[in-house]
N, C-alpha and C positions, 0 to 999 in steps of 0.2 A: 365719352363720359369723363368725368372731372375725376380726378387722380381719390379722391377721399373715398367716394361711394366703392370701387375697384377697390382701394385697401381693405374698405370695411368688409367686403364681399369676398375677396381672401381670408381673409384673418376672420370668418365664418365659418369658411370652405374648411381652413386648414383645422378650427376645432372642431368641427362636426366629423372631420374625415380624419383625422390622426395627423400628426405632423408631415411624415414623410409625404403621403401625396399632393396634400396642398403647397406645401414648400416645392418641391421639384416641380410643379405645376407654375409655380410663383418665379422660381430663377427662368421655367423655360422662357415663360413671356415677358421676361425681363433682358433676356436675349433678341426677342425676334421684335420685339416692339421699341421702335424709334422714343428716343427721351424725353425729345419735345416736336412732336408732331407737328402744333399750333406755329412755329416760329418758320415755316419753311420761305425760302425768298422767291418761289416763284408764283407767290397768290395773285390772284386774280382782283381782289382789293384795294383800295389801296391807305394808304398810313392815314390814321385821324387828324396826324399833326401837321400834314400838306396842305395848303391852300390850294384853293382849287376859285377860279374865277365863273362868276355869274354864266358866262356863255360857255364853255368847259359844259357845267352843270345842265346846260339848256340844253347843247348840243349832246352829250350822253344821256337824257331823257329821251330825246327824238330818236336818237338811236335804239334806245330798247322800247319806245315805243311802237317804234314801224315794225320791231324784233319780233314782241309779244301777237302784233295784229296780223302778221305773215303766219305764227303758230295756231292763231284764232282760225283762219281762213284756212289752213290745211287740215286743220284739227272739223271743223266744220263739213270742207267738203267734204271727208271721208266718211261722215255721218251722213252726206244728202245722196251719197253714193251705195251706202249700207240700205238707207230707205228704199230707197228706187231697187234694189236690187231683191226684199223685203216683199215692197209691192208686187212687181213683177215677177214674181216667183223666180229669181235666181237669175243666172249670165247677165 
């Protein structure tokens, strides 16, 4: 969630509920939650501001292409397997 909505949903929490438990509520997850989540360096993404070359681009579509069609076909057969076992009344 974007840091505004969370404030505003505090600073609700804390006047519906009286100071004390929204605030203490407020510092706890201000403790346990990281500052900047979004900014960590081992994403999986990568920077907008890289160039990245025509075949790079070719070559990582192929790749999550054959990814996607290998998830298709597992995902599938365990559906012709469900059928047949459906049909067949079981084992």
């Amino acid at each position: 969630l974007p840091a505004d909505p969370v404030r505003l949903i505090v600073f609700l929490s804390i006047l519906f509920t009286g100071f004390f438990p929204g605030a203490l509520i407020y510092l706890g997850a201000a403790l346990v939650i990281p500052m900047n989540p979004g900014a960590s360096t081992n994403s999986t993404y990568r920077r907008e501001d890289s160039e990245v070359s025509d075949s790079e681009l070719k070559a990582e579509y192929e790749r999550l292409k054959r990814k996607v069609e290998k998830m298709e076909s597992e995902i599938l057969n365990k559906e012709r397997d469900w059928d047949s076992r459906f049909k067949n009344g079981g084992a």
